[in-house]
C-alpha positions in Angstrom: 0.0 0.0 0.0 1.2 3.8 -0.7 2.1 5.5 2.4 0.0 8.8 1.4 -2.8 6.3 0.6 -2.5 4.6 4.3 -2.1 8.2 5.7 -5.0 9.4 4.2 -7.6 6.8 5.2 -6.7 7.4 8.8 -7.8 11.1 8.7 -4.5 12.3 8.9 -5.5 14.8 6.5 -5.7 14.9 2.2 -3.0 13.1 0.0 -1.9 16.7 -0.4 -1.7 17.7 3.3 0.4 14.5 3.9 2.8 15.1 1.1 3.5 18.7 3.0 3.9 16.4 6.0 6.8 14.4 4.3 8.1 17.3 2.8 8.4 18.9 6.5 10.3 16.1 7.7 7.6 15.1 9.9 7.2 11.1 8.9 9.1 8.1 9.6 8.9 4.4 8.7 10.9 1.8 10.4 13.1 5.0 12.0 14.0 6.3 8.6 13.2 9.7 7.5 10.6 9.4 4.7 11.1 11.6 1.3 8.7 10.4 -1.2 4.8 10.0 -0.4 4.3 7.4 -2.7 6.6 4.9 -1.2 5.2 0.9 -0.7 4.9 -0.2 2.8 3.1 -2.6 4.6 1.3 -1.2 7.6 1.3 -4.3 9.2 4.9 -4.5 9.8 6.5 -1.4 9.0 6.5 1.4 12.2 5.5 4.1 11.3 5.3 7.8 13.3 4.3 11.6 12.5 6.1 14.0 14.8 7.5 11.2 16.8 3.8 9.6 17.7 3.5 6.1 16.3 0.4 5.8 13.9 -1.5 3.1 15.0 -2.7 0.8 12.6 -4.6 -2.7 13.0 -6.7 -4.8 9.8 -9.3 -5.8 11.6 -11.1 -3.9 14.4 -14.1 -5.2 16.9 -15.0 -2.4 19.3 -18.1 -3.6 21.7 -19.5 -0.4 22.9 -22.1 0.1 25.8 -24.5 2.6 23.6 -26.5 5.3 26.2 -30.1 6.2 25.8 -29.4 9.4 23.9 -27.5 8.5 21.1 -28.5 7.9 17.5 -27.3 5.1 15.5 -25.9 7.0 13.0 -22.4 8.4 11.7 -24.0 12.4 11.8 -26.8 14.0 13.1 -27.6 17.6 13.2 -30.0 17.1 16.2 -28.8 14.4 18.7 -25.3 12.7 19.5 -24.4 9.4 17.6 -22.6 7.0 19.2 -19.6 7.8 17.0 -18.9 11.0 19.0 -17.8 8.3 21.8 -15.5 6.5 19.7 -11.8 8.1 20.8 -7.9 7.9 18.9 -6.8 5.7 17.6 -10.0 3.9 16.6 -11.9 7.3 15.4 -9.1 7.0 12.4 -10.5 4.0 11.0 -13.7 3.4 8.8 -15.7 1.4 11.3 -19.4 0.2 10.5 -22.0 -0.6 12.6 -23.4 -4.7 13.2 -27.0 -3.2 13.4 -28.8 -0.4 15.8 -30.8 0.7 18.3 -33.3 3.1 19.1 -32.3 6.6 20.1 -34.2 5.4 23.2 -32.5 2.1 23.6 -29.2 1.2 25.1 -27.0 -1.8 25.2 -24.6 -3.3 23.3 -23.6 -2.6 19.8 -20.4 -4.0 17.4 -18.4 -1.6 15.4 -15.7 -3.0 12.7 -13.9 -2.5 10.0 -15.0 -5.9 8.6 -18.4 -5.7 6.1 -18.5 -9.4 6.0 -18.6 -9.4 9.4 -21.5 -6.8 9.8 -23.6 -8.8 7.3 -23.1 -12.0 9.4 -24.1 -10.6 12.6 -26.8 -8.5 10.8 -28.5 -10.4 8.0 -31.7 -12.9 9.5 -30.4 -15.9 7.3 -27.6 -16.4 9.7 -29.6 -16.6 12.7 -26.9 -14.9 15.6 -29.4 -14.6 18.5 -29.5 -11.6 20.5 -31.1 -10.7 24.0 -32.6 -7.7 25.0 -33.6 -7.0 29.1 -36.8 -5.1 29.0 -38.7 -3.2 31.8 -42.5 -3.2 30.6 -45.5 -0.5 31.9 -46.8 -3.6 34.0 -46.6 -6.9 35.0 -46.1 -9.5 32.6 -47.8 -12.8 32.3 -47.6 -16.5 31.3 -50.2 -16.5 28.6 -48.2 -13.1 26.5 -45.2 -15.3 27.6 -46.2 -18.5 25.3 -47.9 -15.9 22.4 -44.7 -14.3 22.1 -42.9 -17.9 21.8 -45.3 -19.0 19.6 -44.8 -15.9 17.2 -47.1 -13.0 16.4 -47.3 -11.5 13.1 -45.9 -8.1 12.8 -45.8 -5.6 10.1 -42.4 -4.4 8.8 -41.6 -0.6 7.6 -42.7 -1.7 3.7 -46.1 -2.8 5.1 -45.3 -6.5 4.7 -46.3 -8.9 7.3 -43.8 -11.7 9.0 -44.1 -13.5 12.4 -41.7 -12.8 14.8 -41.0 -15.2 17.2 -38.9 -15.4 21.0 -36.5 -18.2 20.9 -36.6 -17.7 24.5 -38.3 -15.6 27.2 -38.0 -15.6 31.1 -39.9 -12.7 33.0 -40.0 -11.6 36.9 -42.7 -8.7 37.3 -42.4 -6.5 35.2 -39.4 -6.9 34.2 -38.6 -9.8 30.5 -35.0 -11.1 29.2 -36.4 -12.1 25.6 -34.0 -13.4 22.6 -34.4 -13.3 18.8 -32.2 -14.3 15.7 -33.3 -11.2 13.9 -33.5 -7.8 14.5 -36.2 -5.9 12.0 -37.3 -2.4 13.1 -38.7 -1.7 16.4 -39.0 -5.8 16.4 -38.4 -6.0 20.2 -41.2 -3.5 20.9 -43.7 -4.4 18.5 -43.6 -7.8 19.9 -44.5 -7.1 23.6 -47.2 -4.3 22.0 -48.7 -7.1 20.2 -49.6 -8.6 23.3 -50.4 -5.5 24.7 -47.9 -4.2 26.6 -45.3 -1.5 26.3 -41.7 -1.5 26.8 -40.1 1.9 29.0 -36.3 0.8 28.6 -34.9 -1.4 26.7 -31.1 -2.7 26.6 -29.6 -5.2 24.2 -26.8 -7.6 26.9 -25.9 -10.0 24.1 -24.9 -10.4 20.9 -23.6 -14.1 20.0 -22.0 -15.4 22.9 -20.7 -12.0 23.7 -22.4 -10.4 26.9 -22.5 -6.5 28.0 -19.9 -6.0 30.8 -19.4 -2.2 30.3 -20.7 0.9 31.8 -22.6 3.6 29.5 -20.4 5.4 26.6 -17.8 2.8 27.5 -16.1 0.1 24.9 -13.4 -2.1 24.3 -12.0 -4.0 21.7 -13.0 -8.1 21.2 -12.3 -10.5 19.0 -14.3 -12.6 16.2 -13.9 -15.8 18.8 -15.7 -13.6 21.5 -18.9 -13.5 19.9 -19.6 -16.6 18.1 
């Protein structure tokens, strides 16, 4: 890969901006003083450093990140925070997509990467990666919604189409439901529990795969491929 081309995807400014950088003696790879922008390296074994700070640089990222009520699934908003504004150096640099959403309303976990396959494996129904969601509801919950909701109810999605949605598994105490699905269409969660006539006041995804929440609000960490399935 060309350095300026390396450079440049980690927002270290345009191909022109970096060339100045070079040109300023401000680069180095493997401890050598670099001249020419378009020089080949490989940024998985070559060090490299601007102004004497090593640019981090890794192929695959995984962040798991505790997503607050408040923020929108989204890379920009004019109106609310998105969950990128709590995504920090040296990870902010990199390109990362998001393994689904939640509500601007919901909290819980969400996966960011730099891996597209990945976000279509974790996100497309066909591959059936069960998630759970912890829900408080507006009143006690019973046995009866309990075996509707495992039977499946039929729901209809944002193009008006109809599908039945179904709990793989569901255990409640009061008011209070842990409910898991292999899909994640909108509002799903929700529209599941009003179908049986109740409605959900907080909900928060604590597992994706086998991975489970273990961080605080706006908190996040990086994992690994092996952590979540």
């Amino acid at each position: 890969m060309r350095l300026d081309k390396l450079l440049s995807n980690l927002k270290y400014g345009s191909r022109k901006e970096i060339k100045e950088l070079i040109n300023g003696k401000s680069v180095l790879v493997n401890g050598l003083l670099v001249k020419d922008a378009d020089i080949q390296i490989d940024p998985k074994y070559d060090k490299i450093s601007i102004n004497g700070k090593e640019v981090f640089y890794k192929e695959l990222i995984i962040l798991a990140l505790y997503k607050p009520v408040g923020y929108l699934s989204a890379n920009t908003d004019r109106m609310h925070p998105v969950l990128f504004d709590l995504i920090n150096e040296p990870y902010s640099r990199f390109e990362l997509k998001m393994a689904g959403r939640l509500d601007l309303d919901a909290e819980g976990l969400m996966l960011l990467t730099t891996d597209g396959e990945l976000v279509h494996r974790l996100t497309n129904p066909k591959h059936h990666v069960d998630k759970l969601y912890e829900v408080t509801l507006d009143k006690v919950f019973n046995e009866e919604s309990k075996i509707k909701l495992l039977n499946g109810v039929e729901l209809i999605d944002t193009d008006n189409s109809s599908y039945i949605a179904v709990a793989k598994s569901l255990e409640f105490d009061g008011n209070i439901a842990s409910i898991v699905i292999d899909e994640g269409k909108f509002h799903q969660v929700k529209k599941m529990f009003k179908s049986v006539e109740f409605e959900v006041t907080r909900l928060v995804r604590k597992q994706i795969g086998n991975l489970k929440l273990d961080l605080n609000p706006g908190e996040y960490k990086e994992v690994t491929i092996e952590d979540i399935f």
